[in-house]
C-alpha positions as CSV (number, residue, x, y, z in Angstrom):
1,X,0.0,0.0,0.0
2,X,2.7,2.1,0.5
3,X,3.9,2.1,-3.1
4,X,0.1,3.1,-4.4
5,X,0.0,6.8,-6.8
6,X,-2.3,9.0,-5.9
7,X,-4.4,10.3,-9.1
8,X,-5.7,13.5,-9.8
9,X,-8.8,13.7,-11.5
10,X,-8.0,15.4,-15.3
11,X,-11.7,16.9,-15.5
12,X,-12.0,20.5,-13.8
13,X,-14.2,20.2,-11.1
14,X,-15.2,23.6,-10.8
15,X,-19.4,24.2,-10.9
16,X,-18.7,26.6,-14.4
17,X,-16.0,25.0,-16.3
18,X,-16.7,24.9,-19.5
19,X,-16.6,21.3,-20.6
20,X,-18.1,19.3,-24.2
21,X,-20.6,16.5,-24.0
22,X,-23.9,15.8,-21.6
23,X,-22.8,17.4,-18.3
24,X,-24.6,19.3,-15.7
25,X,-22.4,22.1,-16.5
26,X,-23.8,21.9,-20.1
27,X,-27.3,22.5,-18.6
28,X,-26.0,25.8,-16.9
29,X,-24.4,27.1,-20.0
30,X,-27.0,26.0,-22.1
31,X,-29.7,28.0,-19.7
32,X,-27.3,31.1,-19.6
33,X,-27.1,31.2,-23.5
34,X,-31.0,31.0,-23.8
35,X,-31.4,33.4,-21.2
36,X,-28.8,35.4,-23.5
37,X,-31.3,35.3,-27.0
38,X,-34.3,35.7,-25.2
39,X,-33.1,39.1,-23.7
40,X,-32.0,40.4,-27.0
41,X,-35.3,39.0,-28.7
42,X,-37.1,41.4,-26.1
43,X,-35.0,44.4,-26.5
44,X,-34.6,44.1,-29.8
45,X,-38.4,44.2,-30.1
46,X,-38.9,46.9,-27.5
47,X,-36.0,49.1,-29.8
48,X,-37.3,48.6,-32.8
49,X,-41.1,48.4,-32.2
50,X,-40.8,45.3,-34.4
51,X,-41.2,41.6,-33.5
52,X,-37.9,39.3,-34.6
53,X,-39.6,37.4,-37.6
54,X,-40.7,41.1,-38.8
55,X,-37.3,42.7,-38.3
56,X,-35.4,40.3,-39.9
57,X,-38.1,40.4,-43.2
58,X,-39.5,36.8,-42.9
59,X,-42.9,37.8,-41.8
């Protein structure tokens, strides 16, 4: 037992490490970016008077 190697993990453990694949921390970012577009949506409706579709011409 003496001889045994202690191992680090090589993932960050920190709550808002940015990390790829299906990860909690994927849920917060993916929240935070969506939170992120909806904000602009709004302001960019309240600035414009416009809805998105309508600003952008689709509509």
């Amino acid at each position: 037992m003496a001889n045994v190697k202690k191992t680090t993990p090589s993932v960050s453990e920190a709550p808002n490490a940015l990390r790829w694949g299906f990860t909690p921390q994927s849920e917060n970012w993916n929240g935070r970016f969506a939170m992120i577009g909806f904000l602009s949506a709004v302001l960019l409706e309240v600035f414009s008077g416009q809805g998105i579709l309508h600003f952008w011409g689709i509509l």
